[in-house]
KETIZA-211674 format. One record per residue: residue number from 1; y, z, x of N, C-alpha, C in turn; residue in one letter. Coordinates in steps of 0.02 Angstrom, whole numbers. Atoms other than C-alpha are relative to their C-alpha. Layout:
<recs>
REC voke    npy    npz    npx   capy   capz   capx    cpy    cpz    cpx vovo
REC  NUM      Y      Z      X      Y      Z      X      Y      Z      X    A
...
</recs>
This chain:
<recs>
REC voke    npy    npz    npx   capy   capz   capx    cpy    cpz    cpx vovo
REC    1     38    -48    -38   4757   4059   7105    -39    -38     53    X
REC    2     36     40    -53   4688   4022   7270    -85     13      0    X
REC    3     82      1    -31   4505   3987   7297    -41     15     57    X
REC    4     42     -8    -60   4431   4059   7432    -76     20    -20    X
REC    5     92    -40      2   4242   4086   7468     -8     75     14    X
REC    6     -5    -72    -26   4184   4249   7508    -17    -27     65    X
REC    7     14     -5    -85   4165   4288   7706    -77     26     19    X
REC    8     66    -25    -17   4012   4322   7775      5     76     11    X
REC    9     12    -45     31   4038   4489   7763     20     32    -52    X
REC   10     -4    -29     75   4081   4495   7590    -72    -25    -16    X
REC   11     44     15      5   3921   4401   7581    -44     60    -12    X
REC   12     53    -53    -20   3821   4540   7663     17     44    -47    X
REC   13     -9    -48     54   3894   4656   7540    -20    -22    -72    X
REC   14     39     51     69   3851   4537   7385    -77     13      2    X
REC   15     66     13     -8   3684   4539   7455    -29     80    -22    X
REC   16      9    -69     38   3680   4735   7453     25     15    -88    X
REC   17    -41    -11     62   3758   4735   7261    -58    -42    -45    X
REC   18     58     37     25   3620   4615   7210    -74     57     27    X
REC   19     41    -26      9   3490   4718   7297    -11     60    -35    X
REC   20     -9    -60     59   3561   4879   7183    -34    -11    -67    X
REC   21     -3     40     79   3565   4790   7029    -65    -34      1    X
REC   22     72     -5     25   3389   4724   7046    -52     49    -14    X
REC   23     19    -47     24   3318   4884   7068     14     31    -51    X
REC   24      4    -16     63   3401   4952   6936    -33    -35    -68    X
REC   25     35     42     47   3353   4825   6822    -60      0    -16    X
REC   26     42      3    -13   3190   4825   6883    -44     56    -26    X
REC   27     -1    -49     21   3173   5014   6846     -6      9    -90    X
REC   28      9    -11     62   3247   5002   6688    -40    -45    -45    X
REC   29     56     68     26   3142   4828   6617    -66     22      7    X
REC   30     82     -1    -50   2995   4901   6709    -46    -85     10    X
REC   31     47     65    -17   2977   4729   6783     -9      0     77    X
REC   32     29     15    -54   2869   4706   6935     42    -48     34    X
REC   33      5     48    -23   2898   4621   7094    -43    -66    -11    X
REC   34     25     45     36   2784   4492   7019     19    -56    -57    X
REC   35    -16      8     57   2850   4491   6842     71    -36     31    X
REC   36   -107     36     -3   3053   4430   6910    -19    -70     18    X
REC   37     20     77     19   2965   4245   6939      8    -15    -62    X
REC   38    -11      6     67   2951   4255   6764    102    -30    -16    X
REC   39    -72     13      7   3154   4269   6772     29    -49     15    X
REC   40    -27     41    -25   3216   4112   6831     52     -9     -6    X
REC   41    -88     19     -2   3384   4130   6888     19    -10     44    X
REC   42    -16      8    -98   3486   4122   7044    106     27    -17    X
REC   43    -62    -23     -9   3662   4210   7095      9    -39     58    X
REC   44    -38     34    -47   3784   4110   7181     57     18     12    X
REC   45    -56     -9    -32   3954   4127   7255     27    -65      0    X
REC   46    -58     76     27   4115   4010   7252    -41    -76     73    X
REC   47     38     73    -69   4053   3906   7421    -55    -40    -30    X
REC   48     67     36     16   3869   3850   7328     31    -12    -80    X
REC   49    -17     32     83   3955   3809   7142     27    -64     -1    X
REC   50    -28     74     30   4004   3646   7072     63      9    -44    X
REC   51    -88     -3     22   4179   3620   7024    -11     36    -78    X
REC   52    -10    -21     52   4130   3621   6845    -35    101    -16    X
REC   53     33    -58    -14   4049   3801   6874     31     58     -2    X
REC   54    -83    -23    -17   4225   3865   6946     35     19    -94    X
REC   55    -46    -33     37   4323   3980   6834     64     63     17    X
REC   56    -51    -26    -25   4475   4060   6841     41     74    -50    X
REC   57    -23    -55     58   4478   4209   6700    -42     30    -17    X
REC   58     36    -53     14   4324   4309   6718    -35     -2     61    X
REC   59     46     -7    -71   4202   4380   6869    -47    -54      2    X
REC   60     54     19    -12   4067   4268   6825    -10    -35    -68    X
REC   61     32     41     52   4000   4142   6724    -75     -4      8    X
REC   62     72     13      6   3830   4122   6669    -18    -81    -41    X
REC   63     14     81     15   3775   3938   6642    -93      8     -5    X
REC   64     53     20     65   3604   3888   6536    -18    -61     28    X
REC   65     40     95     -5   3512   3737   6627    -82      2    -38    X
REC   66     81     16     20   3346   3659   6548    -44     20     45    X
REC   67     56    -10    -59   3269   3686   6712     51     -1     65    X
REC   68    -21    -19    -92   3330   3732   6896     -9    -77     29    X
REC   69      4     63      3   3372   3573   6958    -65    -24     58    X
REC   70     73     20    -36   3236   3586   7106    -79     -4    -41    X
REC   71     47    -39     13   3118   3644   6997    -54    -54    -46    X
REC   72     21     56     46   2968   3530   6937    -70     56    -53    X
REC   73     12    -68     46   2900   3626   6775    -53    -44    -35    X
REC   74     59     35     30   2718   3561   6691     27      2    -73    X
REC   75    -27     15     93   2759   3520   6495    -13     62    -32    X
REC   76      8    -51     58   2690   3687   6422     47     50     33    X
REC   77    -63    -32    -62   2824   3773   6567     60     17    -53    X
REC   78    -94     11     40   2986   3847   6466     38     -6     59    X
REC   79    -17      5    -62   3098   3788   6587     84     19      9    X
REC   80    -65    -31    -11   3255   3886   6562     23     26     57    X
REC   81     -2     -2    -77   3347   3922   6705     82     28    -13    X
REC   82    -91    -24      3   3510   4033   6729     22     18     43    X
REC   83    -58     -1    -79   3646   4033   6859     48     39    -19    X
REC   84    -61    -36     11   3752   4162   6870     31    -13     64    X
REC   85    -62     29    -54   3916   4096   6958     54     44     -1    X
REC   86    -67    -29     12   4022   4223   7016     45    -28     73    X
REC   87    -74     18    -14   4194   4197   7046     35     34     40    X
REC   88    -36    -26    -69   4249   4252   7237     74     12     11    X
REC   89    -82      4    -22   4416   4226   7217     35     55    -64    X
REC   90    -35    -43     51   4443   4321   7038    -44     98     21    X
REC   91     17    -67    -13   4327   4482   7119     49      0     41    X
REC   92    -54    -26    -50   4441   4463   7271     56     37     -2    X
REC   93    -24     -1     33   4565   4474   7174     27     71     -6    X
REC   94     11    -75     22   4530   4654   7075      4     39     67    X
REC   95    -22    -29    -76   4494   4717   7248     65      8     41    X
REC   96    -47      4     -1   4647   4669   7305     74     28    -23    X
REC   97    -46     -9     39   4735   4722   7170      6     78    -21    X
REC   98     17    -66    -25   4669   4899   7162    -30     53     35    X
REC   99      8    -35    -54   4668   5005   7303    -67     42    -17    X
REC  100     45    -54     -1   4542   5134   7226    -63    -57    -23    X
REC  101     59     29     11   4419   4996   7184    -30    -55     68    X
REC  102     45      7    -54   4279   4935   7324    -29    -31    -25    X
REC  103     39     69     13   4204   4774   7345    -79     14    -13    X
REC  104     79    -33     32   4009   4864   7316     12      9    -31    X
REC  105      2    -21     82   4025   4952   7168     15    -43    -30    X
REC  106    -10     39     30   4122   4814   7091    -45    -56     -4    X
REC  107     61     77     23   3974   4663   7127    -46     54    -11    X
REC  108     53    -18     34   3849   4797   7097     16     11    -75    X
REC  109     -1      7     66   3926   4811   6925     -2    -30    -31    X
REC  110      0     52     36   3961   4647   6899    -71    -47      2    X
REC  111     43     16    -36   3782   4582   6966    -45     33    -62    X
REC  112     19    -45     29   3714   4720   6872      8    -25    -84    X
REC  113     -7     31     58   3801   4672   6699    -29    -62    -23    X
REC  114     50     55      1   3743   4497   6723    -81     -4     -4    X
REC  115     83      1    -16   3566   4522   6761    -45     31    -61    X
REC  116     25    -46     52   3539   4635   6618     27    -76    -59    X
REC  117     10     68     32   3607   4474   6509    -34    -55      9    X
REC  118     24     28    -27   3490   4372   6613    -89     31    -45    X
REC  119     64    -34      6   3341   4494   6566    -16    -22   -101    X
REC  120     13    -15     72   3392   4500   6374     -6    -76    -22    X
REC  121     22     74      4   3396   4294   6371    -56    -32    -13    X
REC  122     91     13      3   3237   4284   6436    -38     32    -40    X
REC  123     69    -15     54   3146   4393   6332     30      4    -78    X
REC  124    -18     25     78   3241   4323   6181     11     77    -56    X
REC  125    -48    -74     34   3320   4515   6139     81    -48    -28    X
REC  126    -49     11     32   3454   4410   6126     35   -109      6    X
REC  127     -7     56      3   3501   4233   6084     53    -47     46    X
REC  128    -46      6    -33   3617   4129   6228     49    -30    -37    X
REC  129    -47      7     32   3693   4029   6084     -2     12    -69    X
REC  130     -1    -39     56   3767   4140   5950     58    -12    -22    X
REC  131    -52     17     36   3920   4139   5858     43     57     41    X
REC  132    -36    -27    -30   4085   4234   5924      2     77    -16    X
REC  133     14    -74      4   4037   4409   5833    -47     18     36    X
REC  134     50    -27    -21   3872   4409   5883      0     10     87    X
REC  135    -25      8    -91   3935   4371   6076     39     73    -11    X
REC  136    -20    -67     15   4044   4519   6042    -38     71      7    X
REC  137     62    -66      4   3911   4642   5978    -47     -1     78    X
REC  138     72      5    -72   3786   4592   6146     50      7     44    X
REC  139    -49    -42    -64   3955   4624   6261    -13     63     10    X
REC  140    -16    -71    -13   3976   4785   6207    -57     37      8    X
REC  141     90    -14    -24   3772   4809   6208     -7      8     79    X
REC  142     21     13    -75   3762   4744   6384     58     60     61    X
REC  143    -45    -38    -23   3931   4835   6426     -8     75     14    X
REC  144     20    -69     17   3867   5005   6374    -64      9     61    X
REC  145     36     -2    -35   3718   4985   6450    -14     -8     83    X
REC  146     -9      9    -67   3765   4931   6632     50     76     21    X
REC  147     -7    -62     10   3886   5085   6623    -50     71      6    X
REC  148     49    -31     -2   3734   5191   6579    -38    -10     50    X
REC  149     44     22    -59   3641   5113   6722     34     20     62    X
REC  150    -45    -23    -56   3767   5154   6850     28     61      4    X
REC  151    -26    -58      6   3816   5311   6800     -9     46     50    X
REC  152     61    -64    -21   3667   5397   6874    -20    -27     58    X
REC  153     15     44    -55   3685   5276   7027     74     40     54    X
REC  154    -60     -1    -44   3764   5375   7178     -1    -55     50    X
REC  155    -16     57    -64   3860   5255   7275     77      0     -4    X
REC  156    -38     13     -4   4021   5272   7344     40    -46    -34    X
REC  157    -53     61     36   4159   5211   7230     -3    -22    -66    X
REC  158      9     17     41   4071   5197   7084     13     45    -66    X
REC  159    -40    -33     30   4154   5313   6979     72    -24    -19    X
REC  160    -60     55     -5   4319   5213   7021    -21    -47    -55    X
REC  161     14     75     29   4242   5041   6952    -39     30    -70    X
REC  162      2    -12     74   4172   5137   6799     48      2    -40    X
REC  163    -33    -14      7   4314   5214   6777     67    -64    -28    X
REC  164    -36     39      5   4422   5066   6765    -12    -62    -38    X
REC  165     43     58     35   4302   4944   6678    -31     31    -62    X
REC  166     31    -20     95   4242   5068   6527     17    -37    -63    X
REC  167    -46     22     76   4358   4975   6408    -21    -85     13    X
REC  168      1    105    -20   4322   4793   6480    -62    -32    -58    X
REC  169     56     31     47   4235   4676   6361    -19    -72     42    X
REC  170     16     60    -13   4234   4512   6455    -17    -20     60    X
REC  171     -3      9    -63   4168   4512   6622    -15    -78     -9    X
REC  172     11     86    -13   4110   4317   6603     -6    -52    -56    X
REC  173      8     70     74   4094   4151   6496    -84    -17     10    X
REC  174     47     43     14   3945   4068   6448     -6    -77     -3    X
REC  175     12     75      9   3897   3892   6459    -70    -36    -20    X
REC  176     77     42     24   3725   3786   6409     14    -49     24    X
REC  177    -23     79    -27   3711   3620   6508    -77    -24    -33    X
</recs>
């Protein structure tokens, strides 16, 4: 599979799909503009990842650093830090591959799904390393729930990318560095 980056205006559309998916989140967490410092994460795209980062069999990986590598954190600091790396070339991909599905809806879902595993991390709802049931059970948790979050989200297209992703269990891998 070829690797391409996204284009600057798949960008601009990433950027709208992230600003969905925080509001929602935001909404449903009831966390403040304030409170998402608390969150320390960061969404990237294939151009800003590191080889080992790169995957080739789900939208997005979520990777587990001690700390953000800029980031200088005082000793009583938890300094968890999560990167969600999605994978430009495997969304391209889906897009590509079905006509009735649209590059928004699809990163606001997938953006969306992530972020809500981002939320449940941090506030230790749910553990990042668990065993392969319990990863299971928090898919179909997080799965359900991003679903439910989008449901009630008009936006062109998103009926499509429900529609076609209700049954999906694996939008991404996990890693811990």
């Amino acid at each position: 599979m070829k690797r391409v980056p996204f284009q600057q205006e798949e960008i601009a559309v990433l950027r709208k799909a992230i600003e969905i998916s925080e509001e929602l989140i935001s909404d449903y967490y009831k966390i403040s503009t304030s409170e998402w410092k608390r969150y320390r994460y960061d969404i990237q795209s294939l151009a800003d990842l590191q080889e080992d980062e790169i995957i080739d069999i789900a939208f997005a990986q979520i990777r587990r650093y001690v700390k953000h590598p800029q980031s200088k954190l005082r000793g009583s600091e938890v300094g968890d830090y999560f990167k969600i790396c999605l994978q430009d070339h495997v969304i391209r991909k889906a897009v590509q591959r079905d006509c009735h599905i649209q590059m928004l809806p699809l990163a606001a879902y997938i953006v969306t799904h992530e972020l809500i595993h981002v939320v449940r991390f941090a506030k230790f709802v749910q553990r990042f390393h668990s065993t392969k049931a319990e990863q299971e059970v928090e898919e179909a948790r997080v799965h359900a729930l991003t679903q439910q979050l989008l449901e009630g989200r008009k936006l062109e297209g998103m009926p499509e990318v429900l529609d076609a992703f209700r049954d999906c269990r694996a939008m991404e891998t996990f890693r811990a560095i």
